[in-house]
N, C-alpha and C positions, 0 to 999 in steps of 0.2 A: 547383503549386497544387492540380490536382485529387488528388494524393497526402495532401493536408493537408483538403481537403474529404470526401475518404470517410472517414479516422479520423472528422472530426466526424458526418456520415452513421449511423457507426455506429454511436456512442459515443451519440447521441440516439434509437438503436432498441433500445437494449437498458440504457438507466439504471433506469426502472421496475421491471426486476428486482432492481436491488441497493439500492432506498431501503428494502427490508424488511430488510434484514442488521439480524440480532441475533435478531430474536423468530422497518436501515440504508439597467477603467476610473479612475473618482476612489476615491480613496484614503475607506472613509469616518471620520468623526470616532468617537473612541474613546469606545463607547458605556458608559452605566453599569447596573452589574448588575441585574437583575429580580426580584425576591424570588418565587415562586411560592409559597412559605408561608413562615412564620417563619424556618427555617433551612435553607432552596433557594436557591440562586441561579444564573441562568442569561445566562451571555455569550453573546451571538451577534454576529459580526463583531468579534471584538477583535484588535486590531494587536499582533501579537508583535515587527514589523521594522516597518521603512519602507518597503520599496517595496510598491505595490498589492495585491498579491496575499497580502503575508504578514498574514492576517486567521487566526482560529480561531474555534469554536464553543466552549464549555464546558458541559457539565448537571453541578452537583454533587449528590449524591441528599440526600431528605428527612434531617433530622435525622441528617447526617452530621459524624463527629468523627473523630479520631485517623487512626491508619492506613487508607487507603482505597485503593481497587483502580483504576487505570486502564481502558478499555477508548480505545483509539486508532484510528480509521476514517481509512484514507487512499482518495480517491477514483482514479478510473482515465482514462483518455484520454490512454493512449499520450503520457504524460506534457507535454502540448500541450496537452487540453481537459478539461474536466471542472469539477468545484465539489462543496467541501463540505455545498452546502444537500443532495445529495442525501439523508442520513442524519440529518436534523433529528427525524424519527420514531426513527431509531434510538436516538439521543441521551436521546431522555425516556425510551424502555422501558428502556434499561440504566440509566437512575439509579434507575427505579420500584425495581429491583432491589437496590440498595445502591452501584452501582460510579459513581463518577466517570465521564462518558463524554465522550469530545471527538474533534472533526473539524479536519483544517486544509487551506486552501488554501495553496498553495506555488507557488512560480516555476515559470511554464514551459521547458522546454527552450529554447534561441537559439544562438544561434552564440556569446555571452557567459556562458552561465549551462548549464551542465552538472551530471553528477548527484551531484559533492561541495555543490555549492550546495544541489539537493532535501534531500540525509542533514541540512547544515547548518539547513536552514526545519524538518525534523522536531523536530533537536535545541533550536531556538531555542523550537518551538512549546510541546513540550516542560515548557521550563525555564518558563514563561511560564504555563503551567497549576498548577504546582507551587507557584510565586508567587500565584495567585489563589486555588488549593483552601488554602496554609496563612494567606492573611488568613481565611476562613470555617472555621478550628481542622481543616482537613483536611491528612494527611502522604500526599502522591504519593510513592510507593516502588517499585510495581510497574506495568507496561504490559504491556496484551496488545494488539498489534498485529493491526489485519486490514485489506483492502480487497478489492478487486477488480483483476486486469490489471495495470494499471501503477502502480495502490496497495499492490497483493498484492508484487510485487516490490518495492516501497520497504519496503513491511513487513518482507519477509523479509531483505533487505540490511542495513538497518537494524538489523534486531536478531540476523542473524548477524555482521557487521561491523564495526559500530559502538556496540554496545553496551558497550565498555569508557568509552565517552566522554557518556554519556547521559545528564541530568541525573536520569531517573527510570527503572530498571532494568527493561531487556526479560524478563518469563518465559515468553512463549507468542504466535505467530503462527498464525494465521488466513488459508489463501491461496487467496482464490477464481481460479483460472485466472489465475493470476499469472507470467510469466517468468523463468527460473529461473535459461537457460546462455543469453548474447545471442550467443556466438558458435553457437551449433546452425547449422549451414547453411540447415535448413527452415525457420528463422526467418526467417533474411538472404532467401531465393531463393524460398521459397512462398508467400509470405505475402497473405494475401487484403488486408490494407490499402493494400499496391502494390506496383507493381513493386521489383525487387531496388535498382534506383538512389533510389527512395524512399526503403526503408527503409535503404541505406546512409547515406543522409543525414542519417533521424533520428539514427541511431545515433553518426556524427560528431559533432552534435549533444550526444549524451548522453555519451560520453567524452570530447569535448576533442581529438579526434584526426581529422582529415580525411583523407580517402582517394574516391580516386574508383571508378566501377563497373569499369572498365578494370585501376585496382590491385586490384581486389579478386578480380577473375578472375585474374590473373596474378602475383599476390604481388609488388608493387610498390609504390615510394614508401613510404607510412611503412605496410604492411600492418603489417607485424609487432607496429608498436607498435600499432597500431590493435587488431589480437588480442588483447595484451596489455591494453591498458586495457579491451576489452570481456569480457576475464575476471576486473579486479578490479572490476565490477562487477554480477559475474554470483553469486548466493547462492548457487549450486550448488559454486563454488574454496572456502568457507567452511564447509563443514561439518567438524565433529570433533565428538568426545565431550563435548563440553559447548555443543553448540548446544541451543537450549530447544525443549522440547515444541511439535508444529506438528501443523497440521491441513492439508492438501494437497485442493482439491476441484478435478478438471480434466475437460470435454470430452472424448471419446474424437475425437469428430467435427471439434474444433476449427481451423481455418483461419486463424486469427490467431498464437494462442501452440502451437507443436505438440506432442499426447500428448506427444513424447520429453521434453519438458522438464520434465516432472510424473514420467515414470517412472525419468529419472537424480536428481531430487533423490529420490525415493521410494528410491531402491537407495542410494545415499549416507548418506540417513538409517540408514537398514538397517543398513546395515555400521561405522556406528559406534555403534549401541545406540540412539539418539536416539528416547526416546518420541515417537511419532506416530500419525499415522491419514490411509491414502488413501481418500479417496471419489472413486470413479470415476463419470464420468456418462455411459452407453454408448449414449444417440444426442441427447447434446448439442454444441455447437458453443462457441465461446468467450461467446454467452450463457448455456451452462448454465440454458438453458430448458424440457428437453422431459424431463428427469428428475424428477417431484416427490418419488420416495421420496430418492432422493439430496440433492438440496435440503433436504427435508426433515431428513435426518441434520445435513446441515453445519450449519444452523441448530442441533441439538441440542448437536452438539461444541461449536460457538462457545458457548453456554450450559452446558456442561460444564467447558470448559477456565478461562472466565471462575471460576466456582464453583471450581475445582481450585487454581489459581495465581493467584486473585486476594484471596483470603479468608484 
């Protein structure tokens, strides 16, 4: 329990930083759209699934038609805590801009619901935005993925991964200190959110595959498969020559997701051509706080690359 009480700890001392991204219980009943002007309209809390949590945000922009741009914000909290309202501000400056913008909450991790369920709530979310921008004359075709943590890593899986299956095509990811390889050791054994038998646990958790801290030191029981699945999970086994342009922004300082996992997907991209851009943030920690010219950039990219592959 207090392994699952410092994620939230920490995930509520460092959200106010990411509700600027961009310039980012009861089930409720399925709300109907808000005209903001003539030809706007704004979902908030709309049910893509049935159970509670599969709710989305929508902004479709002013006087928008035809082909339109996604911008998709996945939230973070070590895929346990977190919520879409964070990005409620984000959501109207990207559509001021021209682009479609949406948020979704998604299942949290359990002993029943692992991370083929999350990729499935993206692609349900997805398909469900596409259905609502083409009743208002909009075609969703393109998505640029971003979040934060454990949104940055759904983004990036997602659309190195999965995007052969996606109802509306990935061309550009956005990864604020996101994780990249979940087998890195410094992740499993250093990790400021708990100890090593914590975060083994999320991790069973998110593959599907249980192992204890005992197998895990000792390569025992089902380690191996457990390796295994925590490598087809990991966006770092997924790069080649046709993964989409990305934007990498990581802590040098960070404590939770460590530099190495920024600088193998960084040398991976490298080595297979793969337009990108690392921003380093060299005395930040996994809130990517204490840099404002770097911040400042990845806000720029993210507004560049939207502009680039989404238009």
């Amino acid at each position: 329990m207090a392994f699952f009480q410092k994620i939230i700890a920490f995930f509520m001392a460092v959200i106010a930083f990411f509700t600027g991204l961009f310039s980012g219980g009861k089930k409720p009943e399925q709300p109907t759209p808000e005209p903001s002007n003539p030809t706007a309209y704004t979902y908030y809390d709309y049910a893509y699934g049935s159970a509670a949590r599969q709710t989305l945000d929508l902004v479709l922009p002013p006087n928008g038609s035809g082909d339109t741009g996604l911008v998709l914000y996945i939230h973070g909290g070590a895929w346990i805590q977190g919520s879409k309202d964070a990005y409620r501000d984000a959501l109207n400056t990207a559509a001021s801009l021209g682009y479609a913008a949406g948020a979704i909450n998604y299942r949290y991790l359990s002993d029943t619901v692992h991370m083929d369920s999350l990729m499935a709530d993206v692609s349900s979310a997805l398909g469900k935005m596409k259905e609502l921008a083409a009743g208002q004359g909009m075609q969703l075709n393109k998505v640029l993925l971003t979040g934060s943590s454990a949104g940055a890593h759904m983004s990036l899986l997602y659309a190195y991964r999965y995007a052969s299956g996606s109802p509306v095509r990935p061309v550009a990811v956005v990864s604020f200190c996101g994780p990249t390889n979940l087998c890195d050791p410094v992740f499993i054994e250093q990790n400021e959110l708990g100890n090593t038998a914590g975060i083994i646990g999320l991790m069973n958790q998110l593959c599907g595959v249980t192992i204890s801290e005992d197998d895990y030191r000792n390569h025992t029981g089902q380690y191996d498969q457990w390796m295994e699945a925590l490598r087809t999970y990991s966006p770092l086994s997924f790069v080649n020559a046709q993964t989409v342009p990305t934007v990498l922004g990581h802590g040098r300082k960070d404590t939770i997701v460590p530099f190495s996992n920024a600088e193998a997907l960084n040398a991976a991209l490298t080595s297979h051509d793969v337009t990108h851009v690392f921003v380093e943030f060299p005395n930040s920690g996994h809130g990517l706080d204490k840099d404002a010219d770097a911040t400042s950039r990845m806000y720029t990219l993210l507004s560049q690359y939207a502009q680039t592959y989404l238009k």
